[in-house]
Structures are given as structure tokens and as C-alpha cells.
ROFIMAR-107057 format. One record per residue (C-alpha): residue in three letters; x, y, z. Coordinates in steps of 0.1 Angstrom, whole numbers, padded with zeros to 4 digits, always signed. Example, Ala and Ser with C-alpha at 12.3 -4.5 7.8 and 13.67 -1.06 7.14 Angstrom:
ALA+0123-0045+0078;SER+0137-0011+0071;
# end
This chain:
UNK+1300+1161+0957;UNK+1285+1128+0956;UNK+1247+1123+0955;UNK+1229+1100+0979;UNK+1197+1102+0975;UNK+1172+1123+0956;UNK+1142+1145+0968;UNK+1114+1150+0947;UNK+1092+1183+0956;UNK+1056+1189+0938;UNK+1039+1221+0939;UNK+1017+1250+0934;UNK+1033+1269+0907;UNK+1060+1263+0878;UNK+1079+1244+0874;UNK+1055+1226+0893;UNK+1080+1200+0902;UNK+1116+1207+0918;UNK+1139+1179+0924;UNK+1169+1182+0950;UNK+1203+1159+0947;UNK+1214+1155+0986;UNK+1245+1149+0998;UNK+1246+1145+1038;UNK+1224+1175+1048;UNK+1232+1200+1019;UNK+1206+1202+0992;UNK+1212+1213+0955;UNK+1183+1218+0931;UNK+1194+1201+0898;UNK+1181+1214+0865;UNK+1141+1211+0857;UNK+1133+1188+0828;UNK+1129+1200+0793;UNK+1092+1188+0794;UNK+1076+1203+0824;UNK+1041+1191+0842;UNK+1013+1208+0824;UNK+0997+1222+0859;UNK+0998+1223+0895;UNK+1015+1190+0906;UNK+1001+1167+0940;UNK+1022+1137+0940;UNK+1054+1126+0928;UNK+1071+1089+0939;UNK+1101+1073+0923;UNK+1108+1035+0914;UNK+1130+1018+0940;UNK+1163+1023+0919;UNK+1155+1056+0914;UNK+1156+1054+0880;UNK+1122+1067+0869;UNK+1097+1098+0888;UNK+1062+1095+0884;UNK+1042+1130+0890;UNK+1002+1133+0895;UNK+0990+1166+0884;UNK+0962+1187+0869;UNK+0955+1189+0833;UNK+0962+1158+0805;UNK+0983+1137+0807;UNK+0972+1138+0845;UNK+1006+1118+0853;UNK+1041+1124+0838;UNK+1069+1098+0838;UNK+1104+1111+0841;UNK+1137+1090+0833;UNK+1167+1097+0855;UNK+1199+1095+0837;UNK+1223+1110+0867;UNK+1208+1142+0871;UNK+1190+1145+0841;UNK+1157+1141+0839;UNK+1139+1134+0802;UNK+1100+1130+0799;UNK+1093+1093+0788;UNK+1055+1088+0761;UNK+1022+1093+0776;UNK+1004+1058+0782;UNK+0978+1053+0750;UNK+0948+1054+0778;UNK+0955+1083+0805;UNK+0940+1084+0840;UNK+0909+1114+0841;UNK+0906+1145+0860;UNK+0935+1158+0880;UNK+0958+1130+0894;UNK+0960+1134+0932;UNK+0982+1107+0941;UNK+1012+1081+0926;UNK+1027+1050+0937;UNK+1052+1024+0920;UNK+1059+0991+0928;UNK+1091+0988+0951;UNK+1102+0971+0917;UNK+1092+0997+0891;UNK+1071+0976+0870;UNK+1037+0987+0885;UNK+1026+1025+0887;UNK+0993+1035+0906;UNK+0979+1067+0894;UNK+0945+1080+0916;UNK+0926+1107+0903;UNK+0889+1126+0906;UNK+0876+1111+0879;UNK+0877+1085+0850;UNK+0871+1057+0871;UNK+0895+1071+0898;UNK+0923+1045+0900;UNK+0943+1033+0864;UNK+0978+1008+0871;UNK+0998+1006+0842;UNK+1029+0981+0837;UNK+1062+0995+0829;UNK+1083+0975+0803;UNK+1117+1002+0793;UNK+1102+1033+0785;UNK+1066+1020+0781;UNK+1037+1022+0802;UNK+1006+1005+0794;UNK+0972+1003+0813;UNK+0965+0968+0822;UNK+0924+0977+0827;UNK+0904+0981+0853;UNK+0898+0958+0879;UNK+0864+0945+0886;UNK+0853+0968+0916;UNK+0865+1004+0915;UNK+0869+1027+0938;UNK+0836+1043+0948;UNK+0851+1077+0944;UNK+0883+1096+0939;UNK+0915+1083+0950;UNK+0932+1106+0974;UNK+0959+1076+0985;UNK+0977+1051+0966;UNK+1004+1027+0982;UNK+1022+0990+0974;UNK+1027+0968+0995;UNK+1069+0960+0996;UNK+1064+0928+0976;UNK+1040+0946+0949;UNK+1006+0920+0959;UNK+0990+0942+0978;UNK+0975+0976+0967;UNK+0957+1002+0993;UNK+0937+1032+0976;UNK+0925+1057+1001;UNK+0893+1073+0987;UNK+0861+1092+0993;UNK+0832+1075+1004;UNK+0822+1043+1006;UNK+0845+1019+1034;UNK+0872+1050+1030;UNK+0896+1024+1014;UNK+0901+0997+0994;UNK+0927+0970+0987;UNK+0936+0951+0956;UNK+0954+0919+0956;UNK+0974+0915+0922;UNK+0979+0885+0904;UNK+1000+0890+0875;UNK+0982+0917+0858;UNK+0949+0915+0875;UNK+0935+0930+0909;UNK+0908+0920+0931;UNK+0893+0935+0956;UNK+0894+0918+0990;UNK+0876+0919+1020;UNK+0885+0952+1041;UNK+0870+0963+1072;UNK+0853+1000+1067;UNK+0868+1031+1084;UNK+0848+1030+1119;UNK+0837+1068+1115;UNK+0821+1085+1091;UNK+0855+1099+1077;UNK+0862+1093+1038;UNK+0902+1080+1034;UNK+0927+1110+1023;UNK+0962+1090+1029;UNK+0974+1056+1030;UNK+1011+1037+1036;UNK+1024+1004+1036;UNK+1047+0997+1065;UNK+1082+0983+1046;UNK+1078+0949+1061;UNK+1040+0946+1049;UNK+1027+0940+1084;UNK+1007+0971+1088;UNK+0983+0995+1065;UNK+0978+1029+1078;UNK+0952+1051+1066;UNK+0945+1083+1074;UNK+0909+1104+1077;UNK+0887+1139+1078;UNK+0869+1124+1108;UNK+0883+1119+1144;UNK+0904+1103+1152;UNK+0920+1108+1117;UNK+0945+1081+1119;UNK+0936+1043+1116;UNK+0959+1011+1119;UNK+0952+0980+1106;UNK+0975+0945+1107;UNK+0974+0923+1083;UNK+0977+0884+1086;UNK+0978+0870+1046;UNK+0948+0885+1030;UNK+0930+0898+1066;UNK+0935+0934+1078;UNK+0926+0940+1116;UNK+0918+0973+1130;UNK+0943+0982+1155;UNK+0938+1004+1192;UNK+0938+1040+1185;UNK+0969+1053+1197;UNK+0967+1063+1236;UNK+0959+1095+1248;UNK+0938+1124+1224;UNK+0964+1145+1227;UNK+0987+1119+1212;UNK+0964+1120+1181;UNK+0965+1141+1149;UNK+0941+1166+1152;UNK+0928+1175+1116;UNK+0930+1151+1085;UNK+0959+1137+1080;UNK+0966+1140+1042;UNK+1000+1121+1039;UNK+1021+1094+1062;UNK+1052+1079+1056;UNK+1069+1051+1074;UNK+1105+1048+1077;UNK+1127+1018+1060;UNK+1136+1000+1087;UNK+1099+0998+1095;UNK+1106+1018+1132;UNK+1093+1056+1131;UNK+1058+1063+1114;UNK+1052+1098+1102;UNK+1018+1117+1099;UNK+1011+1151+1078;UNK+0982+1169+1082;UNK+0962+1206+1087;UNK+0965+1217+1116;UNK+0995+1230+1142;UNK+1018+1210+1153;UNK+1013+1198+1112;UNK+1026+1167+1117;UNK+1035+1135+1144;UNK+1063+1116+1145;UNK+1059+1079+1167;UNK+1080+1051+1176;UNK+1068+1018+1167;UNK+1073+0993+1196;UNK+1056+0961+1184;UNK+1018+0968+1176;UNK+1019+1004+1193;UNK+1033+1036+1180;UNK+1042+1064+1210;UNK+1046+1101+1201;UNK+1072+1116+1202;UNK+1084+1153+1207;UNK+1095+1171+1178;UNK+1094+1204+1163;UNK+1065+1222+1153;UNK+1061+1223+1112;UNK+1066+1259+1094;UNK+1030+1254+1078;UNK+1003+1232+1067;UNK+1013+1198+1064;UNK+1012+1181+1031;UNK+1032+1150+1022;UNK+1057+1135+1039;UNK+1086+1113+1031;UNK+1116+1096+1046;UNK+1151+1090+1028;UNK+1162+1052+1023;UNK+1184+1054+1053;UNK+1159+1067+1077;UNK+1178+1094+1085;UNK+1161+1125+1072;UNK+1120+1135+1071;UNK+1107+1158+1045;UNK+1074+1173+1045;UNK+1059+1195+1017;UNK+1033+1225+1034;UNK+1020+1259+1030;UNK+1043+1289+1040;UNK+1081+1294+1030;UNK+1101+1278+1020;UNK+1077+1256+1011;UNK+1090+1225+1020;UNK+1112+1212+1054;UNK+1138+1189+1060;UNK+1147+1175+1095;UNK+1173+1150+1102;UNK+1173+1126+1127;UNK+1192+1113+1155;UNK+1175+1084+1173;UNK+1144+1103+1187;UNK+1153+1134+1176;UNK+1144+1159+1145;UNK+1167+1185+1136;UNK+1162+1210+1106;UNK+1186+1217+1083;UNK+1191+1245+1057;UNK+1170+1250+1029;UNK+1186+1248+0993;UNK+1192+1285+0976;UNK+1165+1274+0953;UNK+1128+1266+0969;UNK+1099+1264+0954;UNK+1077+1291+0942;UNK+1046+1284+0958;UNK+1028+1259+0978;UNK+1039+1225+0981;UNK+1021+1195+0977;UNK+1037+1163+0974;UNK+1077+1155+0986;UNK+1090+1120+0977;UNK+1124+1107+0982;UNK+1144+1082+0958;UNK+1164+1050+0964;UNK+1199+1057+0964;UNK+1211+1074+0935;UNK+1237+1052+0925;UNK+1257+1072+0906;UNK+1285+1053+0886;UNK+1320+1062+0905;UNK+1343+1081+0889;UNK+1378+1064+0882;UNK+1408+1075+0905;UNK+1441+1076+0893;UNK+1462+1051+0900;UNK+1497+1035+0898;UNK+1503+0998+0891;UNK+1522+0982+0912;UNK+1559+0981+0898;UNK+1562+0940+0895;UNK+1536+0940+0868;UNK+1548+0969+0849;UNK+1576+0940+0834;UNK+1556+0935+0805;UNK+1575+0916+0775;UNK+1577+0934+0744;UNK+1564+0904+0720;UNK+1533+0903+0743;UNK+1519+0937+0751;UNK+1491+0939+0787;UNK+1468+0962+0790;UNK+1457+0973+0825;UNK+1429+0981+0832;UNK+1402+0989+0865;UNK+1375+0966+0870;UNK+1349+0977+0891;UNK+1327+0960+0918;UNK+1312+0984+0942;UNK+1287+0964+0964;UNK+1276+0988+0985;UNK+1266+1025+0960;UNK+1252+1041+0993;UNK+1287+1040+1012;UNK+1317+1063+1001;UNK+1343+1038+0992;UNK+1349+1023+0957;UNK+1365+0988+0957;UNK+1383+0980+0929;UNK+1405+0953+0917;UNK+1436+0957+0890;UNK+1433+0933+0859;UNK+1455+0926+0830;UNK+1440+0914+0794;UNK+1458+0905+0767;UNK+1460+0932+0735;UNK+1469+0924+0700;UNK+1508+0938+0694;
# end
């Protein structure tokens, strides 16, 4: 069956790192690389035409790069100058040429520039983090970098020209909270980045290079109520998900304008982790504690529904889900008949027919096609 998207799980235990190819609401583990994650994996994100996966882990290399050919997946060389500690979170540029590693130590944040197969560290920017990254996330047009870290202002965001980054003024998190999670909305507008402290959740909205604290969403009960470790906006920038500790696990809102409004939706199976949504905005997974590990709901308008879990789940606790772009899988060729008026082919001057593809739109089901004829030596 055709593959639309894939889903990208780290976790606890090997293979540390489990991707799914999803058709509609059936998942199918493909087969784990030949070069595995050294140690327990956090993160994982994938460049927007889902040809490379990016996981943070324990242990050196700290991040591994993975090159998707179909469902194959082949470990790509280390960068010469490797993030430190254990790499807690990953984020690429919506076009693939930027990757954002955070990690606990080593000055706690290292971007490196993708040109192929290469990676190479473009150096640190003036300020660092204070601390270690818990949060990395691009803004849509790659200018705008947020990193989500322990103490100091809870966050900080980079503005990238070419290869450098500067820091720009940020407001600090109002409590005394260090940043655990932060995310983008797709159209740049907002940054969200989540906290230990109450009320675990802030908005900001930016105008250019200023980001304004938003009102905290209405209602305490409307709130998260334990560090949210993970959010995920959807790609038509209208539902905003939160992940975090405690039951219900996570939130799901409705963004009308400047305000997001709760909505009701099933409980989690465990303690949330991160959280993802597919490039259609149809289906939410969050990684958590407790089988199987990881969830998948699927939506309809306001709605979450869970669908079956793949045969294979992981082993152990999950830490990190991220889904790709669409796979874009190259079609496979139908059989077909030429028509019978072009079959009159003079013998002096052979034809060959052939099928020329042009299939505009890789995420629907249809192939369009259009019959040529080329000239062949006799």
C-alpha cells in the first residue's frame, strides 16, 4: 500500500528509534537502520521533504542523521565537531539545510549546515544558552530560532543571517519556571513555550523581531497542570497541542485568532512525552510512559479518535514522536495500452512510446501521466 507520511518514534530501549510508514490509519514498522543510536534516544525530527531524520540521544555522536531512500534508512558521517552530553532535543529547518541539536552540556546548543550528505557546525553564536537546551524549534521561514532551556529568561531566540545567529531581545518567562518545550506556529505568528512552573504554558506573538506575552488561556482548569515537555501545532496553523506529566497528559485547543479554547478529548494512556501532528492535520501522535508506548488519534474537526497500534511497538518508554512531510514515494508505472491511431508506426522510422510523468500533487492517490513518442534509431 502506498505510504503517506512517516512517523518517527524515539525511545527508551533498542533499537532506540522505531519508524512507522502510514497509510490512512494503519501503521507498519519498516526495517531499523543498519547503524542504530548508540543509547536511549529523546528527539527525532525530519527535514520537510522527508528525506533526512535527525535523532538526539545519549552517548557520542549525541545526534545521528539518517537518509531516507523509500523505506530505507542509511546512517549519513558524524559532523567533525559533535554537540556534548546527551542531546535532548532536534529541529531542522522547514528547508533541511539547518539542523538544531540542544544538549546538557558543551555549550548546550550547536546548528550545523547541511550541504548532501554533510553537516558542518557553523560555530557558536555570541550568547549561548545559559544552560541546557530542553527545546529547539525554526521558525517556517528558517530566521528565527527558539531554544527552550534551563535558567536564565527560560528561552532564547536567535535570528539567523546566513550562517550567523544573534540573540534578540526576548521577554523572560514571568514565573520562576525554567523552559522544557517550545514550537513555532506554521505561519510564524506565534512562539509557545512551555514550563515546570504554573501555569506551564506561555504564548507570545511576534511582530518582526518583538515577541509579546499573550493572556494565559482562560479558566485554570483549562490549563496544563504539570510541565508541559512537548507542543505541537498543527499545519494549517488551527489546533495547538500540549504534552505533559500529569493526567489528562495532554490538551488539545482551537486557535480562534489570539485565543486557544480547550477542547475535549480523550485522556492519554500515560505520561505525556512529545507530540506531533501529520502534514495534513489529520492525525496527533504523542510518545508517553505505559504500553504501547506511544498513541495515535485521528481527527475529525474537534474530535480525537484512536486508532490501532502497529503489531510492532516499542520496547520501552517513549520519548520523542515526530512525523515526516509526505513521503513522496515515486509511483509505480501502470500498464497501459496506446491508443490504436498511434500504433501506425512506418517501418523506415521506428517510435518509441514511452510514459512521462508529472504528478503535481504526491499526497493525493492519482498519477497523471501523459503518452509521448521519441524518435529511436532503426
Amino acid at each position: 500500500m502506498p505510504t503517506q507520511y512517516y512517523l518517527a518514534v524515539a525511545h527508551q530501549t533498542s533499537p532506540f528509534v522505531s519508524v512507522y510508514a502510514q497509510d490512512g490509519s494503519l501503521l507498519s514498522k519498516i526495517a531499523d537502520p543498519s547503524t542504530l543510536p548508540p543509547n536511549t534516544a529523546y528527539d527525532a525530527a525530519w527535514t520537510g521533504d522527508s528525506d533526512y531524520l535527525a535523532v538526539a540521544h545519549a552517548a557520542s555522536p549525541v545526534v545521528t542523521v539518517y537518509k531516507r531512500s523509500e523505506a530505507v534508512l542509511t546512517k549519513i558521517s558524524n559532523p567533525a565537531v559533535l554537540p556534548g552530553g546527551t542531546g535532548n532535543c532536534v529541529a531542522w529547518t522547514q528547508d533541511g539545510v539547518y539542523l538544531a541539536v540542544g544538549s546538557s552540556s558543551g555549550g548546550y546548543l550547536k546548528v550545523y549546515k547541511r550541504s548532501g550528505d554533510t553537516l558542518t557546525w557553523i560555530g557558536n553564536p555570541a550568547v549561548l544558552p545559559p544552560n541546557q537546551a530542553r527545546g529547539v524549534s525554526w521558525s517556517s521561514d528558517g530566521i528565527y530560532l527558539s531554544v527552550a532551556h534551563y535558567l536564565g529568561d527560560g528561552f532564547t531566540v536567535y535570528k539567523r543571517s546566513g550562517d550567523v545567529l544573534t540573540k534578540i531581545t526576548t521577554p523572560a518567562l514571568p514565573s520562576s519556571g525554567w523552559g522544557y518545550s517550545t514550537s513555532f506556529s506554521p505561519d510564524d505568528t506565534y512562539l509557545n513555550v512551555g514550563s515546570n512552573a504554573s501555569p506551564y504554558q506561555y504564548m507570545y506573538k511576534r511582530n518582526g523581531d518583538a515577541f509579546t506575552q499573550l493572556p494565559n488561556i482562560s479558566g485554570t482548569l483549562n490549563w496544563p497542570n504539570s510541565t508541559v515537555v512537548s507542543s505541537a501545532w498543527t499545519p494549517d496553523n488551527n489546533y495547538f497541542s500540549m504534552s505533559f506529566n500529569s493526567s489528562p497528559y495532554y490538551r488539545l485547543y482551537l486557535r480562534s485568532g489570539d485565543t486557544l479554547v480547550r477542547l475535549n478529548v480523550p485522556t492519554g494512556p500515560g505520561q505525556g512525552h512529545g507530540i506531533t501532528w501529520s502534514i495534513d492535520s489529520t492525525y496527533q501522535a504523542q510518545a508517553h510512559t505505559g504500553v504501547p508506548y506511544f498513541t495515535v488519534w485521528e481527527r475529525s474537526g474537534n474530535t480525537l479518535a484512536t486508532i490501532s497500534s502497529p503489531t510492532t511497538t516499542p520496547p520501552f518508554t517513549a520519548w520523542g514522536a515526530a512525523y515526516s512531510g509526505y513521503a513522496n514515494l515515486a509511483p509505480t508505472e501502470p500498464t497501459l495500452v496506446a491508443p490504436a491511431d498511434l500504433l501506425e508506426v512506418p517501418a523506415a522510422e521506428p517510435l518509441l512510446y514511452d510514459w512521462d510523468f508529472n504528478d503535481p500533487d504526491p499526497s493525493d492517490t492519482q498519477t497523471e501521466f501523459a503518452l509521448v513518442r521519441r524518435k529511436v534509431a532503426p
